[in-house]
C-alpha positions as CSV (number, residue, x, y, z in Angstrom):
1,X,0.0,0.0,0.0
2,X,1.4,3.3,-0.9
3,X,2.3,6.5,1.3
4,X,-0.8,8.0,-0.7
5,X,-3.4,5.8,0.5
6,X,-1.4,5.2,4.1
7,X,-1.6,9.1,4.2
8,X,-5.3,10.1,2.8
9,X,-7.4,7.0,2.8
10,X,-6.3,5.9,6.3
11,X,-5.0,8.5,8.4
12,X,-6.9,11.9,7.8
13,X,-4.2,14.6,7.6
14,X,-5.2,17.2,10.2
15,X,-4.8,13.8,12.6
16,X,-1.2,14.1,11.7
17,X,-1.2,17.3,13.9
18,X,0.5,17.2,17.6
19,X,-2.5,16.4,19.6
20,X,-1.3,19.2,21.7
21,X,-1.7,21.6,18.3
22,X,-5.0,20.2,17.9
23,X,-6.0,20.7,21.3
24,X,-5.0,24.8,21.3
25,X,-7.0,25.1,17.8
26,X,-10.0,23.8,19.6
27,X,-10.0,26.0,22.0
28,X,-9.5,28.8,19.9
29,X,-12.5,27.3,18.2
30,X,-14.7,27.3,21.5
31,X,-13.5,30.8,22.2
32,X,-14.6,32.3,19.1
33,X,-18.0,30.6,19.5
34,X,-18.5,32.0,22.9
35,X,-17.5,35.2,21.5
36,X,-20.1,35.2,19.6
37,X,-19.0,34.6,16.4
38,X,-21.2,30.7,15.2
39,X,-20.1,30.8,11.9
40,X,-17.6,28.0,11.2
41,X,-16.8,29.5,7.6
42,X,-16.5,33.1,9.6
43,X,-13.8,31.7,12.1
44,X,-12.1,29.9,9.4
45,X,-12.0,33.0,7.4
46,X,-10.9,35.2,10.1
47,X,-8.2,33.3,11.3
48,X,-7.4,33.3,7.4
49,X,-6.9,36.6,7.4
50,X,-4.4,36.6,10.4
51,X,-2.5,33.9,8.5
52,X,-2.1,35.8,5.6
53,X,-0.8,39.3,7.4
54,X,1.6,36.8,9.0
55,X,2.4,35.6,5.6
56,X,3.0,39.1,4.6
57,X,5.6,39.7,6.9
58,X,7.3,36.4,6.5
59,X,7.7,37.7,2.7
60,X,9.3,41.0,3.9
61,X,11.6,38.8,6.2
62,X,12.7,37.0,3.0
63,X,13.5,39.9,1.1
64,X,15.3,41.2,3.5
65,X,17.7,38.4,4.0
66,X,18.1,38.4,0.2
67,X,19.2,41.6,0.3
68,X,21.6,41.5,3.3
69,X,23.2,38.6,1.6
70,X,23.3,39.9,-1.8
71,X,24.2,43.5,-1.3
72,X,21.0,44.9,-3.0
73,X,18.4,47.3,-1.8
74,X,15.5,45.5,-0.7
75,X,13.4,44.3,-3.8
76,X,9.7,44.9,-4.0
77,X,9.5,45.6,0.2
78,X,6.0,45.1,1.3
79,X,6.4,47.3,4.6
80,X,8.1,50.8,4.5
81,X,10.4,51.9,7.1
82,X,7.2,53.6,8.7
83,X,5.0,50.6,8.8
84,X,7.7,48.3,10.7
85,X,5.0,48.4,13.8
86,X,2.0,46.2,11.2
87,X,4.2,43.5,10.9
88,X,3.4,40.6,12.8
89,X,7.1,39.6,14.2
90,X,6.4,43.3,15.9
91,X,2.8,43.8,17.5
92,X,2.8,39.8,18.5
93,X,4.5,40.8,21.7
94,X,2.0,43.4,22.3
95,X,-0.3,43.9,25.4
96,X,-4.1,42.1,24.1
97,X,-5.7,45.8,24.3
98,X,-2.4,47.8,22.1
99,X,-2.8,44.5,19.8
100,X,-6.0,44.6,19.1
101,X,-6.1,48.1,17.8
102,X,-3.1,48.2,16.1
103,X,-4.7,45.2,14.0
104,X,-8.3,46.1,13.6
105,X,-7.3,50.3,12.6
106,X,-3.7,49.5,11.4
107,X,-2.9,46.2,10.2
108,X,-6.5,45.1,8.5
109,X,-6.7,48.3,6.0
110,X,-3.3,47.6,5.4
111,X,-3.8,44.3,4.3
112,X,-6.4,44.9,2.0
113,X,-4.3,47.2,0.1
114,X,-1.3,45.2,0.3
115,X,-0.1,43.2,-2.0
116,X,-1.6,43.3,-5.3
117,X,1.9,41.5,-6.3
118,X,1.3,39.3,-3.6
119,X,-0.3,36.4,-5.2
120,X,-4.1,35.6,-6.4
121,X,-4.8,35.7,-2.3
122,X,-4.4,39.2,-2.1
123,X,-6.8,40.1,-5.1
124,X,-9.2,38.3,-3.1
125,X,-8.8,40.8,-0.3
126,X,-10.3,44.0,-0.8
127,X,-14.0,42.9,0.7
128,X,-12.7,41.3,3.9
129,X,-14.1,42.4,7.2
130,X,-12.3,42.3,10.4
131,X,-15.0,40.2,12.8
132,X,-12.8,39.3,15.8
133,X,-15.1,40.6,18.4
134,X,-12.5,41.3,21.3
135,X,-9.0,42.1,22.5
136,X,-8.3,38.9,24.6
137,X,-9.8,36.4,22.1
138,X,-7.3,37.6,19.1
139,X,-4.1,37.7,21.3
140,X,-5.2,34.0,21.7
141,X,-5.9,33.0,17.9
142,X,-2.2,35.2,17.1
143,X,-1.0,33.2,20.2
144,X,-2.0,29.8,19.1
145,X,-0.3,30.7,15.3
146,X,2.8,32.1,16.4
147,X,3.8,28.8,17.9
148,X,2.9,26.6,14.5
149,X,6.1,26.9,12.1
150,X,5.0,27.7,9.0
151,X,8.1,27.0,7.3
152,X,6.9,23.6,7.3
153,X,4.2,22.8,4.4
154,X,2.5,19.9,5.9
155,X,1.7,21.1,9.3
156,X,0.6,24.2,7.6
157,X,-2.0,22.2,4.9
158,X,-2.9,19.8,7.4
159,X,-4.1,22.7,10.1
160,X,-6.0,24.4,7.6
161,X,-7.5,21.1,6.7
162,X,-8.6,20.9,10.5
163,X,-9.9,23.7,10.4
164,X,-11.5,23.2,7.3
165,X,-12.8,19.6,9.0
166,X,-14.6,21.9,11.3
167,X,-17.6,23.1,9.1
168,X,-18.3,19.5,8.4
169,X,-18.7,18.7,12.3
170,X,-20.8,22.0,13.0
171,X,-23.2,20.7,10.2
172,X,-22.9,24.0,8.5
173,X,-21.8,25.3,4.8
174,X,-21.5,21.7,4.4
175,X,-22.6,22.0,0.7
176,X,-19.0,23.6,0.3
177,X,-17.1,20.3,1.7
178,X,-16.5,17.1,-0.3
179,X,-15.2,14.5,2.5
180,X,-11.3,14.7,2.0
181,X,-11.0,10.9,1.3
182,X,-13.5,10.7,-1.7
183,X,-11.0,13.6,-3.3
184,X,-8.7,11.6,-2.6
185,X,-10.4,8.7,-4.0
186,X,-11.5,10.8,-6.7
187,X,-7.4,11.9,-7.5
188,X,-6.2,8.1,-7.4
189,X,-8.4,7.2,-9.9
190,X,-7.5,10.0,-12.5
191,X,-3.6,10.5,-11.4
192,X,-3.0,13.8,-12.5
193,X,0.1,14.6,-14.5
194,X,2.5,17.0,-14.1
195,X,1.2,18.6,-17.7
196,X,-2.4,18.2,-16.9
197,X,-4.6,21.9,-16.5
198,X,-6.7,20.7,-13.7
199,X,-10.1,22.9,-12.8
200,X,-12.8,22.7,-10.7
201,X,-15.6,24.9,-12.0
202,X,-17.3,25.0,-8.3
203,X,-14.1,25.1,-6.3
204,X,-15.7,25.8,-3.0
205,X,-12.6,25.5,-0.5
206,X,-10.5,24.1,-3.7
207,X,-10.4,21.0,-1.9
208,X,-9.8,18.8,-5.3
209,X,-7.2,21.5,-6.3
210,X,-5.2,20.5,-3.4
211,X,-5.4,17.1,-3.9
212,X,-4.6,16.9,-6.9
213,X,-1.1,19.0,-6.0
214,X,-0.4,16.6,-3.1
215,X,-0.7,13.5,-5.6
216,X,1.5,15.5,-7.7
217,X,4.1,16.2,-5.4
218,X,4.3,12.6,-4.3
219,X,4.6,10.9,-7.7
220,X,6.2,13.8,-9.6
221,X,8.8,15.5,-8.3
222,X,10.1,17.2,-10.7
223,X,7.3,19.6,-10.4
224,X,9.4,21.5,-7.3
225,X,13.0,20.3,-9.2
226,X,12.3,21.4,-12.3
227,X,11.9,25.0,-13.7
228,X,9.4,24.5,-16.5
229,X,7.7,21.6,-14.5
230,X,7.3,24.1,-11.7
231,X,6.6,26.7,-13.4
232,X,3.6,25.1,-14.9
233,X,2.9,23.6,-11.3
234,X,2.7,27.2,-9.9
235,X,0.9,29.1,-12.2
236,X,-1.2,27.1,-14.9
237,X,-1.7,24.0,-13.5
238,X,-4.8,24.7,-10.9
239,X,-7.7,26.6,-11.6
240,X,-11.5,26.9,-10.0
241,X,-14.2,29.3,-10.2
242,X,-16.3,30.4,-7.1
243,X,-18.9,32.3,-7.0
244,X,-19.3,33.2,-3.1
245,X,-16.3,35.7,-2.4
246,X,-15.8,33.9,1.7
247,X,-15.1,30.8,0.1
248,X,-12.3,31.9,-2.9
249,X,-10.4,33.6,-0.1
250,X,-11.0,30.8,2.2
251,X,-9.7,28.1,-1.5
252,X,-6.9,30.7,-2.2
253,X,-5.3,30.3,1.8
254,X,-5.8,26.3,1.3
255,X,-3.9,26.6,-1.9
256,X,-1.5,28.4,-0.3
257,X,-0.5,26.7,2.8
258,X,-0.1,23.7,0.5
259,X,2.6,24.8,-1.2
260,X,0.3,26.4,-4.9
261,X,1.2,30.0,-5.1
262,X,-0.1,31.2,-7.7
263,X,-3.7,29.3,-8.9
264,X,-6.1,30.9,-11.1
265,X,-9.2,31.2,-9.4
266,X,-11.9,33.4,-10.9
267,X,-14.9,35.3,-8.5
268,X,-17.7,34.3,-10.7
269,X,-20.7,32.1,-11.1
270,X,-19.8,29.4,-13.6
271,X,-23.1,28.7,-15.4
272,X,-23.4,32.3,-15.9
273,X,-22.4,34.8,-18.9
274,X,-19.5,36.3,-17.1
275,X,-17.8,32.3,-17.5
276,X,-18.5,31.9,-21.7
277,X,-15.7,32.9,-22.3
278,X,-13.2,29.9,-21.2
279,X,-13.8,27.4,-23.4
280,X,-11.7,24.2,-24.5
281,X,-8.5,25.4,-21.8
282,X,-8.3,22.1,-19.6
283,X,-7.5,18.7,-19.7
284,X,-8.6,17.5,-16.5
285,X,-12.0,18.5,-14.4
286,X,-12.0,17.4,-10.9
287,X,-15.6,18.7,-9.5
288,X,-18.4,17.7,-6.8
289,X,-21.0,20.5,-8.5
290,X,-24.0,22.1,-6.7
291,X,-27.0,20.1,-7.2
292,X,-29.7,22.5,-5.3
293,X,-32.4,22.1,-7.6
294,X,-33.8,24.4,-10.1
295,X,-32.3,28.0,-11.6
296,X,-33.6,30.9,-13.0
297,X,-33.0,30.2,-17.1
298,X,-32.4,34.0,-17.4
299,X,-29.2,33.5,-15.5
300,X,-27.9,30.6,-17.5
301,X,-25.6,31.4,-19.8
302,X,-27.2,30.6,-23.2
303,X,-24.5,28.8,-25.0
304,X,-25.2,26.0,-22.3
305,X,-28.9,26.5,-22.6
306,X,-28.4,25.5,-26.4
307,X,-26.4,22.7,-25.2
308,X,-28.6,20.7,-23.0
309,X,-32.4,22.7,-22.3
310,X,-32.7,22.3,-18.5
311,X,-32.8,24.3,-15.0
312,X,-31.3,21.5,-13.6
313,X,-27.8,22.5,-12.3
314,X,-25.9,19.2,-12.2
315,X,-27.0,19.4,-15.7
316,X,-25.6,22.5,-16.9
317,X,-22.3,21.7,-15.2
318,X,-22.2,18.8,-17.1
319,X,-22.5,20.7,-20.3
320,X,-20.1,23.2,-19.0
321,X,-17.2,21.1,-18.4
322,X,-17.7,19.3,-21.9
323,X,-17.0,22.5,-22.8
324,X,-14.2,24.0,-20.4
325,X,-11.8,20.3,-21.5
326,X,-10.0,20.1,-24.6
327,X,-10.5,17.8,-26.6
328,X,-8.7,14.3,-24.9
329,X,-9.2,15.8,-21.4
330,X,-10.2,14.0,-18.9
331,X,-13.1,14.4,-15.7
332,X,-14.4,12.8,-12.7
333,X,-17.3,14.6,-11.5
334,X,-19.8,14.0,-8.4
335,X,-23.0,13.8,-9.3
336,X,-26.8,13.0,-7.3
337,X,-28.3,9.4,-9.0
338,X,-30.7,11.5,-10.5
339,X,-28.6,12.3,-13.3
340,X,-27.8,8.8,-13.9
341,X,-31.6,7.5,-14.7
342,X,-33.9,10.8,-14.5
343,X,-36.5,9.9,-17.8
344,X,-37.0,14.2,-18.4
345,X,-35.7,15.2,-21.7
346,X,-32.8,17.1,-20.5
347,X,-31.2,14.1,-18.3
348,X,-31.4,11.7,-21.4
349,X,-30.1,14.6,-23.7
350,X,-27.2,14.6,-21.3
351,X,-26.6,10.7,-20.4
352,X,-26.6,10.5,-24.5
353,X,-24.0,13.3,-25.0
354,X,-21.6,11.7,-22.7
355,X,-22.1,8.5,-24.5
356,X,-22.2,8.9,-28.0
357,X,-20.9,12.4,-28.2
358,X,-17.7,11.5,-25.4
359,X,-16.7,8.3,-24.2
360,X,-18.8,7.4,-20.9
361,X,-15.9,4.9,-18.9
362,X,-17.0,4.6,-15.3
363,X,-19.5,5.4,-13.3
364,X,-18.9,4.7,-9.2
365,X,-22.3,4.1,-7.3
366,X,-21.6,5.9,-3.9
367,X,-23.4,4.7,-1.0
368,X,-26.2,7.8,0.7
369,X,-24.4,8.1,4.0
370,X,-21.1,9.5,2.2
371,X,-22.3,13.9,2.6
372,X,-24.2,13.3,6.2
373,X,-24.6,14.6,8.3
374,X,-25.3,17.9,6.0
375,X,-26.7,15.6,3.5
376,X,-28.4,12.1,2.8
377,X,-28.7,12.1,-1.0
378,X,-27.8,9.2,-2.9
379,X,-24.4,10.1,-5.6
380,X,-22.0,8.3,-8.0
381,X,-18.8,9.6,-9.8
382,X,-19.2,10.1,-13.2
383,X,-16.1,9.1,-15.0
384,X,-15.7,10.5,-18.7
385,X,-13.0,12.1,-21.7
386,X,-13.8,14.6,-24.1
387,X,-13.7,12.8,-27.6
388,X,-16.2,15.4,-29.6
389,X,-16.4,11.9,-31.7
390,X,-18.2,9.3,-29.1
391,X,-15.5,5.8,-28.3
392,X,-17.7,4.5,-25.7
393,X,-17.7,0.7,-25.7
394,X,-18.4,-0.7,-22.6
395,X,-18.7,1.2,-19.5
396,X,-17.2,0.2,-16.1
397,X,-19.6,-0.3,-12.7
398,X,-18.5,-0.1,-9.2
399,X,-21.1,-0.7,-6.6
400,X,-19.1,1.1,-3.7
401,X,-20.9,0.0,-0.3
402,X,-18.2,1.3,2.1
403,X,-15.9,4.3,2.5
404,X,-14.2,3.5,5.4
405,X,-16.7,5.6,8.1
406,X,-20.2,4.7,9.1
407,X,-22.8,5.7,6.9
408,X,-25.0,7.7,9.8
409,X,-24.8,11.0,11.1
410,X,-21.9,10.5,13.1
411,X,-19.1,9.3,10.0
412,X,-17.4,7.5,12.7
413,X,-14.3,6.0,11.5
414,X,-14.3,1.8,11.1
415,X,-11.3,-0.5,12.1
416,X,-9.8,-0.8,8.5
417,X,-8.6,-4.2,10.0
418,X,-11.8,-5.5,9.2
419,X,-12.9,-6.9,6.0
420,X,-16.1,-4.9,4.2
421,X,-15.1,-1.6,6.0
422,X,-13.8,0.1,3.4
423,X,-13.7,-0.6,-0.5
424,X,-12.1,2.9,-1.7
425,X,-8.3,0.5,-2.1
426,X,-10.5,-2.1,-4.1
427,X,-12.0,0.4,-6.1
428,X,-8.9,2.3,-7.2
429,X,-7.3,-0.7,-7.9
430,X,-9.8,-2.2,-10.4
431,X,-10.2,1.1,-11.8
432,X,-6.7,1.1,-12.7
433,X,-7.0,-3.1,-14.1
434,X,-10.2,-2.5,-15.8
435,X,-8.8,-3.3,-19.3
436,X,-7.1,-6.8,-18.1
437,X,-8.7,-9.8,-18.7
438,X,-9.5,-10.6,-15.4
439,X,-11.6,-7.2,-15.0
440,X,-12.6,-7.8,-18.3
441,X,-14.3,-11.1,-17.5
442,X,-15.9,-10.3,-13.9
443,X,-19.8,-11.5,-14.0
444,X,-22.4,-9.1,-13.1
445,X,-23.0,-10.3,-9.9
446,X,-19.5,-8.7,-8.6
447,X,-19.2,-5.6,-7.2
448,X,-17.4,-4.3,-10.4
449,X,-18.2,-5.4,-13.7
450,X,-18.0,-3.9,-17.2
451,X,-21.1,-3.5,-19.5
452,X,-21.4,-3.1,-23.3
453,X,-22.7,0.1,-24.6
454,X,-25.2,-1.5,-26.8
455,X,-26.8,-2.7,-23.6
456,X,-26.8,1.0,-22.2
457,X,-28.5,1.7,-25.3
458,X,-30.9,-0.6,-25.1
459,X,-32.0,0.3,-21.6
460,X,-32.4,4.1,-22.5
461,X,-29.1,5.3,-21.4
462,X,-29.9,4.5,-17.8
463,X,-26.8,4.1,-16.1
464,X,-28.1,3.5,-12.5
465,X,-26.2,-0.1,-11.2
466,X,-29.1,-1.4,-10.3
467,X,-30.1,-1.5,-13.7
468,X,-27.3,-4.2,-15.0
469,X,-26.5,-5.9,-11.5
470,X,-27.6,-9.2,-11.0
471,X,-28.4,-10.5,-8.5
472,X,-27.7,-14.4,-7.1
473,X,-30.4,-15.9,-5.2
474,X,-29.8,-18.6,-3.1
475,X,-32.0,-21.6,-2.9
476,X,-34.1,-22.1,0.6
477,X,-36.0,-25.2,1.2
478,X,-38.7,-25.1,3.4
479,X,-40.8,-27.9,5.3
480,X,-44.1,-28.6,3.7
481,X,-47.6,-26.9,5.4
482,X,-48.6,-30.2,6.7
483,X,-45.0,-30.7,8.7
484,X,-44.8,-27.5,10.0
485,X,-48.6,-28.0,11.1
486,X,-47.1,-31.7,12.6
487,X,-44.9,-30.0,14.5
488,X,-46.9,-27.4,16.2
489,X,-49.4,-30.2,17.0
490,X,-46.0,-31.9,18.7
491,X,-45.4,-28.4,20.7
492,X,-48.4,-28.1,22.2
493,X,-49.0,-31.4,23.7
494,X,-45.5,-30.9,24.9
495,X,-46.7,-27.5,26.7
496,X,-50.4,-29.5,27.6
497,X,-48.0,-32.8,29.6
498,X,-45.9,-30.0,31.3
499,X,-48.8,-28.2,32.5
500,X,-50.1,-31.0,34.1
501,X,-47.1,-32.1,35.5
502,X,-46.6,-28.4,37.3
503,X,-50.9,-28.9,38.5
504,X,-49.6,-32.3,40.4
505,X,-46.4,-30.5,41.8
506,X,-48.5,-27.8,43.2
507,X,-51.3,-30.3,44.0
């Protein structure tokens, strides 16, 4: 088993954390929600905020050392000689009451200025609002950050992926989290390259972006060795578009403390005018799409309404990211089993598309407890390239029953010891042998299988499981009316003897 899956299917990240690291961001957690503040996404965001101006000055320190050692004014400084007091190395030592203002009148409207060169974070800035209610509760959060060394990537990534754990155990904004191990799942089964263009066109926290760098830093590493490789892996290779400003800012600090300086994330809504304009610029779509039900068809942009004539958004995205690949690009989307055998027009316009318009290759039936406690809906991962000239032949099935947590409310983690627990290892790895014979030649009656697309055809482009599985059933005898009616006969002069024998004992 590889460090991957040791690392992401069966040891969550942020678990990696000191417990004594994890026990100080909880209680800057509880003090923020006695503070008043109950927003997960708002504490996450404000202690984004304080992470960046520490970033800021981390920068400056970096310059600075540069040019000591190389002789050279200071290139590009981010603080002038009269704004030593905002950086953080300075006001950390201050008094709660002298720290607090010099951050909230000071530091903040600094920060929202600073650094348009300062990456795509920065651009995301200029509508943040300082929230941290009181003097003694941000000496504690600027406290609890000061001792975390940031010069290290993974205990940076893997608190911001506590954190970001957080809004998934409140039970709110949950529609912006994708459990980390089904991107994870999700990454293994596509294995990025180092020359893939990777979007996600509803990035949310850009939780797919990330994995998909992690995977890449693993198995490549010439994308940190290599100019061009890094060059690409910095600046082109991650994209996402979000249209709620919290969450970019909240997806740009994610990206950052794992290592991706420079993504291009765009502040838009993606099934809208404002996004017809990117068209044919990726080759790989990693995506769990809102599926909230119906929109306003004025707001749809109308190249997609030509495409596929529907309200439905899991539907448009669909259409959009046909779209957003080139052509040989690759995606594995998230999508609610609606999609896979809604009878409306627009749903078999769609399944069709993919089908004889793409090439359709996998489809993973997930199991409904996989988005609780925020949501019980039934989903599968859609599994597809961009052809433009159809190539489906037979598409491959996955009936995936477990995902290593229980399927209730509480997603309690299972002993991975035991057998049926957990069948995201089994699933990559078929995924990945689906083209040898002994993939090839699995019966229906498996938990993977592979199905010819004339069959697909013939059943109306339904692609739900259930649909091709078969099912064994296993022969029961049973004893005829007139034994089983013996036998009660039997019984009750059995109870009829012992009662009489108790009536003489009692006598």
């Amino acid at each position: 088993m590889s460090a991957f899956y040791r690392r992401h299917f069966i040891t969550p990240p942020f678990l990696m954390l000191t417990g004594d690291l994890r026990n100080k961001v909880d209680r800057v957690w509880e003090a923020f929600w006695t503070g008043g503040i109950a927003n997960p996404l708002t504490v996450i965001e404000q202690i984004t905020y304080l992470l960046f101006i520490r970033r800021l000055d981390e920068l400056q320190t970096a310059r600075e050392s540069q040019a000591q050692w190389t002789g050279q004014p200071i290139e590009n400084p981010i603080f002038g000689a009269d704004q030593q007091g905002l950086r953080w190395t300075n006001f950390k030592e201050a008094d709660a009451d002298t720290m607090y203002r010099v951050i909230s009148q000071d530091v903040f409207p600094f920060m929202k200025e600073a650094g348009g060169t300062e990456g795509v974070f920065a651009e995301q800035m200029k509508g943040a609002t300082f929230m941290i209610p009181t003097p003694n509760l941000l000496e504690r959060v600027v406290t609890m950050l000061s001792a975390i060394d940031m010069s290290d990537r993974d205990t940076k990534g893997d608190l911001y992926e506590y954190l970001l754990s957080k809004v998934a155990t409140a039970g709110t904004n949950g529609q912006f989290r994708t459990p980390r191990h089904i991107i994870r799942m999700m990454v293994e089964l596509m294995r990025p390259t180092p020359q893939d263009t990777i979007c996600d066109p509803s990035a949310g926290s850009c939780g797919f972006l990330v994995g998909a760098g992690e995977y890449l830093r693993e198995h490549f590493p010439e994308v940190l060795n290599d100019a061009a490789a890094a060059d690409h892996f910095q600046n082109k290779a991650f994209n996402g578009i979000e249209f709620d400003a919290t969450m970019i800012r909240i997806g740009a600090m994610n990206l950052l403390l794992h290592g991706i300086e420079n993504p291009g994330l765009h502040y838009r809504d993606a099934l809208s005018e404002a996004n017809a304009g990117i068209r044919e610029a990726y080759t790989l779509v990693l995506a769990n799409p809102p599926f909230k039900g119906s929109l306003d068809k004025e707001t749809v942009e109308k190249g997609l309404s030509k495409v596929v004539d529907t309200k439905k958004t899991e539907l448009l995205f669909l259409a959009l990211m046909l779209r957003m690949l080139k052509t040989g690009g690759r995606a594995a989307v998230i999508v609610p089993d609606g999609v896979l055998f809604g009878s409306s027009k627009a749903h078999v316009a769609v399944r069709k598309m993919l089908i004889d318009g793409h090439r359709l290759e996998g489809v993973v039936s997930m199991p409904s407890g996989v988005f609780k406690p925020y949501a019980g809906v039934s989903t599968a991962v859609l599994i597809f390239t961009k052809t433009n000239s159809g190539g489906t032949d037979q598409v491959w099935f996955y009936d995936m029953r477990a995902d290593g947590y229980s399927l209730d409310d509480k997603r309690t983690p299972l002993d991975a010891a035991k057998p049926g627990t957990n069948d995201i290892p089994d699933l990559v790895a078929r995924w990945h042998l689906r083209h040898e014979a002994g993939e090839q030649q699995r019966a229906r009656t498996e938990q993977s299988f592979l199905v010819p697309v004339a069959d697909i055809r013939a059943q109306g482009y339904d692609l739900s499981i259930n649909r091709y599985k078969e099912t064994v059933h296993a022969e029961v005898s049973y004893e005829t009316p007139q034994a089983i009616l013996a036998a009660i006969r039997t019984l009750d002069s059995e109870r009829q003897q012992s009662l009489l024998q108790l009536e003489e004992l009692l006598g």
